[in-house]
Each structure stands twice: as C-alpha cells, then as structure tokens.
FIZA-544832 format. One record per residue (C-alpha): x, y, z. Coordinates in steps of 0.05 Angstrom, whole numbers, plus 5000, padded with zeros to 4 digits. Layout:
! FIZA-544832
XYZ;...
END
This chain:
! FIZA-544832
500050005000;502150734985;499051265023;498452065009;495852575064;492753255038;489553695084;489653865163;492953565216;486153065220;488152685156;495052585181;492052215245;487051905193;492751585157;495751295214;489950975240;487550775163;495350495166;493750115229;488049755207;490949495147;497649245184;493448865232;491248595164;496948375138;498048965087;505649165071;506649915057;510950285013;514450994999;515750774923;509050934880;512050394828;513049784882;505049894898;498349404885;494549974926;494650824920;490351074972;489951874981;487652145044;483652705024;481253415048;473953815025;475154465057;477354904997;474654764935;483854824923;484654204964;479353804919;482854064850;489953754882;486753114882;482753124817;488853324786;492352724830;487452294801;490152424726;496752294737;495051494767;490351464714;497051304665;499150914714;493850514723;494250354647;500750174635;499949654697;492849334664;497849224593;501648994648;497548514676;499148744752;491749194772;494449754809;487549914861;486150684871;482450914937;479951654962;479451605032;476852195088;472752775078;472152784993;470152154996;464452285044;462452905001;463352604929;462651894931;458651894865;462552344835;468852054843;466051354841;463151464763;468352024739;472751674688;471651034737;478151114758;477250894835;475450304864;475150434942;472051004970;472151015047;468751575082;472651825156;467651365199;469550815146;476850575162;475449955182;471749735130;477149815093;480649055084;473248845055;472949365013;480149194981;477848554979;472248734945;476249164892;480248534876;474448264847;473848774794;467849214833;468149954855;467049944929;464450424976;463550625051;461251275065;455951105130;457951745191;457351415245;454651705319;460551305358;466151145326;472851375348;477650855331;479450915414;481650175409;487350305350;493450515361;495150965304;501550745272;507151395285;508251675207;511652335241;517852475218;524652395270;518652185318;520352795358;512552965352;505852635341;497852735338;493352465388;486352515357;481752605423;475252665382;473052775321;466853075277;464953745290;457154125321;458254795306;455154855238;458455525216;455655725155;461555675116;463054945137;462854275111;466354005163;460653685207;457453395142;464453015119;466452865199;459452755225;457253005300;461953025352;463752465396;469452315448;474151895465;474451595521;480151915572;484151215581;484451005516;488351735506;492051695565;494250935538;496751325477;499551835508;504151405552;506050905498;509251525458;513851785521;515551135524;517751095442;521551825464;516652215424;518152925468;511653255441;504553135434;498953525403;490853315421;487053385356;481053495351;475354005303;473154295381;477254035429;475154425491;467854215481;470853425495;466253125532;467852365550;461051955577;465151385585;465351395664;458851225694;459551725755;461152365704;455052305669;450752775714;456653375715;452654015697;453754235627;458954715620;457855525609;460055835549;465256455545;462457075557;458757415507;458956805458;452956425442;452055695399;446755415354;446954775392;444554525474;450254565514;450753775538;450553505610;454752995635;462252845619;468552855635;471253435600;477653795568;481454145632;480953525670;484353125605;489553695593;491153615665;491152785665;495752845603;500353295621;502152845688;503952315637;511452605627;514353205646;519553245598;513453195539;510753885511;503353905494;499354265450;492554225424;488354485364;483654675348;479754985412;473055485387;473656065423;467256015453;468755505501;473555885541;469655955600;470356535660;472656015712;478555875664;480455265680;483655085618;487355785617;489255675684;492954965673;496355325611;499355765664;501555365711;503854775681;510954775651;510054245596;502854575569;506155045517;503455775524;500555765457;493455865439;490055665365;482856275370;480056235307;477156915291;475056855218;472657555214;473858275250;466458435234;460758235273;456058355218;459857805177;461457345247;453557335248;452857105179;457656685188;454256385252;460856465301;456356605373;460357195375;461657915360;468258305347;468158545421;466557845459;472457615410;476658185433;474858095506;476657385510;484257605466;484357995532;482257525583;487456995554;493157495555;491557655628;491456915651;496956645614;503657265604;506957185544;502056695515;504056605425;496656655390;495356365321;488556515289;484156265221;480856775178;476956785106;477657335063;471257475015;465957085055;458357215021;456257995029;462658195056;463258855045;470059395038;469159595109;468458865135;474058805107;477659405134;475359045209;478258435198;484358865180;484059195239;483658635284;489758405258;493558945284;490459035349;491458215370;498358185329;498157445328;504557065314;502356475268;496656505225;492056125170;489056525115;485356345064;480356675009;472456335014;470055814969;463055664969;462654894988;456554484975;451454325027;453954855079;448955335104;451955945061;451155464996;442355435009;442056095049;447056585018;450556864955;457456854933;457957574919;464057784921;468157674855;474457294855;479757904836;476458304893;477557644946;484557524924;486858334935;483058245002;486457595024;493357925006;492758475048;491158125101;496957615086;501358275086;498458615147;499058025181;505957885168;508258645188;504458445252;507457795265;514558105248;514258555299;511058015359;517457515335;522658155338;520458305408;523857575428;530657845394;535257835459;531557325494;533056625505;527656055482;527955415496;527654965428;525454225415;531054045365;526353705303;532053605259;536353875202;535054645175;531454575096;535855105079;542554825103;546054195134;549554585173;544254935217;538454585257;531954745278;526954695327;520454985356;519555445416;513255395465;509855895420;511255405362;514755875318;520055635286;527255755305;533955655266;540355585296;547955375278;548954495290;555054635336;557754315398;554854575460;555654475540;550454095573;546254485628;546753815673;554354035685;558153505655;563653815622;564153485560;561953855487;555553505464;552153575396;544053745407;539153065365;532953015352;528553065413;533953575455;530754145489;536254685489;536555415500;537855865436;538656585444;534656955389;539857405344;535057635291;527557495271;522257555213;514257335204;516056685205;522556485238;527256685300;534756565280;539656445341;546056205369;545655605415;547055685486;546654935522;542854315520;538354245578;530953865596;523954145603;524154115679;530454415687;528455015637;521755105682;525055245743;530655735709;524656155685;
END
C-alpha cells in the first residue's frame, strides 16, 4: 500500500489509524509509488483548492493505472476521508478511475472493501457514524524523526458555521474515552516522542460519557458574550480535566492542542489556568477569529461579535503572560463588504498574532451559506482582500517575533535546517520556528564534555534576529523541560 495525506492535521491522524487497520491485516506499505498494488489518498473538502489537488492527483495514476492493466499487475486506487464522504458518486463514476472510497467513519471497513476491489467492483463506505472513534487503535507513528505526534481526542464537529462542511464530511461530535488517550499518550513517552498535540475539530467542548459517575456533571457555560446554535450537553468528563491527566503523563513531553473554538473558554478558566501553571502545556493558543466584523461573524454563525472576541484575546493574555496566538480567517465570505474587510484588517493589528491561516472563501456544497446565501463577492476582489491581510498580518507577526530578539527560548530540536546541513531547527513553546547553527554545546546538567544537540533535545537558543515566520539564534546549552521550568 502507498498512502498520500492532503489536508489538516486530522488526515495525518487519519492515515495512521487507516495504516493501522490494514497492518493488523496483513497489508505491507510502501514509499515507492512503482513497488505498489494499492494508491490510497487521504483527502481534504475544505477548499474547493484541496479538491482540485486531488482531481488533478487522480490524472496522473490514471496513466499509471494503464500501463499496469497492459501489464497485467491491477494497480487499486482509493479516496479516503472527507472527499470521499462528500463526492462518493462523483468520484465513484468520473472516468471510473477508483475502486475504494472510504468515508472518515469508514476505516475499518477498509480490508473488505480491498477485497472487494480485487474482484473487479468499485467499492464504497461512506455511513457517519454517531460512535466511532477508533479509541481501540493505536495509530501507527508516520511523524517524521518521531520527535512529535497527533493524538486525535475526538472527532466530527457541532458547530455548523455557515461556511463549513466539516460536520457533514466528519459527522457529529463524539469523544474518546480519557484512558484510551492516556494509553496513547504513555505508549509515545515511552517510544521518546518529546511532544504531543490533542486533535480534535473542538477540542475544549470534549466531553467523555465513558465513566458512569461523570455523566450527571452540569453542562458547561459558554465564554462570555458567545452564544452556539446547539444545547450545551450535561454529563462528561471534560477537556481541563484531560489536559491536566495528560500532562502528568511526562514532564519532559510538551503538549499542545488544536483546534479549541473560542467560545468555550469559560470565566472560571480552567483550561487557561492549567496553561499557566503547568510547565510542559506550551503557552500557545489556536482562536479562530474568521472575521473582524460582527456583521459577517453573524452571517457566518460564530456566537460571537468583534468585542466578545476581543474580550476573550484579553482575558487569555491576562491569565496566561506571554501566551504566542495563532488565528484562522476567510477573506471574501458572502456579502462581505469593503469595510468588513477594513475590520478584519484591523483586528489584525490590534491582536498581532504570531502564526496564522488565511485563506480566500470558496463556496462548498451543502453548507448553510451554499442554500442560504450568495457568493457575491468576485474572485479579483477576494484575492486583493486575502493579500492584504496576508501582508498586514505578516508586518504584525514581524514585529511580535522581533520582540523575542535578545531573549532566550527554549527549542525542541526536530532535525536538520531545509535551507542548510549545517544549521538545525526546532520549535519554541509558542511553536514558531527557530533556526540555529548544529554546533557543539555544554550540557546544562554540568558535565563538562561538548555534546552535539539530536532530535528530541530541548536546548536554550538565544534569538539573534527574527522575521514573520522564523527566530534565527546562536545555541547556548542543552538542557530538559524541567530544568528550563524552574530557570524561568
């Protein structure tokens, strides 16, 4: 089997856990397309950009798949995850091209369906399902260096934004349950993996009904100001007391989570307060804003305004010094007019956030917007919108990262610079990414021999110079997680 991942951070769990399931089965896998009897493309629906990649994918297999049939060796072709659950017909009678399609809920069903394939049918599996959460497979580690990994804590998504097809490719939201993450969890300290990131479409509304005496807890309250098309559920174990169970596991393991909806931030805090005062919860926050204008937030359907966003930016910044912010937003969204725009601009540079995901609308099928609203504004006028907010973002993020110039972070070494063998880099807590010389360094433990910082070193760089994207530094010692903690 050969495997491609397009999309979020989701579809790179998904292929692990696809990967599991056909392991258990007795499936080989490959990294040479040429050695394969199976292509199967993890796919993504949320831009209509994402969808092209694999159309246009799909061509280049097709010759492929025609020189193996003169061949006589069938080469099968599968769409897996969220395309699949949105086009099955469509992909399953376009040039007939593909034999499996396997919706996100489906991943199971995925050694019958090959089997079925070999007998010269198309077969499909695109059934959401209310429960599933593949909490009893251990997704197989794809990460590079192994330094990092996903834990998916739940998947599908309630929210029903307007512009989202999310929640009709990943179904409604559903858990899983706390020990079968925890299990996880554990089982990657013990492989050395020295960061873990929860994934999940709305993390901090995780609610695990699993254990019997948490299913009468009240439900929780919502941020203030913020509202939600959807009852707020009774019952559950929920995120702060997972974020707190996980980050006993190890202390010398960072964690991180995306992607939290700012409305479930509530005043007791709980969440921000274990982001304070733990040292291996990094002090970085994903807030998806979207907009800066409440007219378009409400068409939208966000809960919030502009000023309950801006409130909670506040808030967060209060309870956690320092915290790094990353944010989503759409440029172009249905009836968005010049000054809407001009808000969103604004917003920009009044939160100055230092990583961020931009992107220009496309209208998606079966989303809210797609019945309910028009696609009014033209394509020249979205792309001029989207790059000035890629630029005024940028200038923003610029000057958060040169406010760290002088300052020493501590880095999780990842591995070899792209630019040059002989540099390395790393992440700090705010998971911006830092570049520094490979050179021998003193460990902060005291022992006086030189050592060279691998894959998986925390060490201490001292930031020399910094743009949107990067910090650049000179290394200063190799140390541990712990040991940083109590310096600062």
């Amino acid at each position: 089997v050969y495997m491609e991942t397009y999309g979020c951070q989701m579809n790179v769990n998904d292929t692990e856990i696809a990967w599991a399931i056909l392991q258990k089965n007795g499936y080989g896998r490959t990294k040479d397309l040429d050695e394969a009897d199976v292509v199967l493309l993890v796919t993504c629906s949320v831009r209509e950009k994402a969808e092209q990649a694999i159309w246009n994918r799909l061509r280049h297999l097709k010759a492929l798949k025609a020189r193996r049939q003169q061949a006589r060796l069938p080469l099968r072709i599968g769409i897996l995850g969220c395309m699949a659950e949105r086009l099955k017909e469509e992909i399953l009678h376009r040039e007939k091209l593909v034999d499996i399609v396997a919706g996100p809920d489906a991943y199971r069903d995925l050694p019958r369906l090959l089997a079925v394939a070999e007998s010269g049918q198309q077969a499909a599996n695109v059934l959401l399902s209310l429960d599933e959460t593949y909490a009893d497979i251990l997704p197989v580690q794809t990460s590079a260096g192994g330094t990092t990994a996903f834990v998916s804590i739940m998947r599908g998504c309630d929210n029903m934004c307007s512009y989202c097809i999310v929640p009709f490719t990943r179904g409604r939201e559903r858990s899983r349950p706390i020990a079968s993450i925890l299990q996880e969890v554990r089982m990657l300290s013990d492989q050395g993996v020295k960061e873990v990131t929860l994934l999940g479409q709305n993390v901090n509304s995780f609610r695990d009904m699993s254990e019997v005496q948490f299913q009468s807890a009240a439900a929780p309250v919502l941020s203030r100001g913020f509202s939600t098309v959807y009852k707020a559920k009774p019952g559950g174990l929920r995120f702060a007391h997972l974020l707190d169970q996980v980050s006993r596991i190890d202390p010398e393991m960072r964690i991180r989570f995306t992607s939290p909806h700012p409305k479930d931030f509530p005043d007791e805090a709980s969440v921000l307060q274990l982001i304070r005062e733990r040292h291996n919860i990094c002090k970085q926050l994903h807030l998806p804003a979207q907009s800066g204008s409440t007219r378009v937030l409400e068409a939208m359907r966000r809960g919030y305004t502009r000023e309950a966003y801006l409130e909670l930016v506040h808030h967060v910044r209060e309870c956690i010094p320092g915290v790094s912010l990353s944010s989503d937003f759409i440029a172009g969204f249905c009836g968005e007019r010049e000054e809407d725009h001009q808000q969103t601009v604004s917003l920009l540079r009044e939160v100055r956030y230092n990583i961020g995901f931009l992107f220009a609308y496309s209208m998606r099928q079966k989303t809210r917007a797609y019945h309910r609203l028009q696609d009014d504004v033209p394509a020249d006028i979205k792309k001029r919108r989207l790059e000035e907010l890629i630029t005024v973002f940028r200038e923003e993020a610029a000057r958060a990262n040169e406010a760290m110039v002088g300052q020493s972070q501590l880095v999780l070494v990842e591995g070899p610079s792209k630019r040059s063998v002989l540099e390395l880099c790393g992440r700090n807590d705010g998971n911006i990414k830092v570049i520094f010389p490979d050179a021998e360094i003193e460990d902060a433990a005291g022992c006086k021999a030189l050592v060279r910082a691998q894959p998986g070193d925390y060490v201490l760089v001292k930031v020399t110079s910094a743009s949107s994207q990067t910090l650049k530094g000179v290394l200063l010692c190799r140390t541990t997680l712990s040991r940083s903690a109590v310096c600062h």
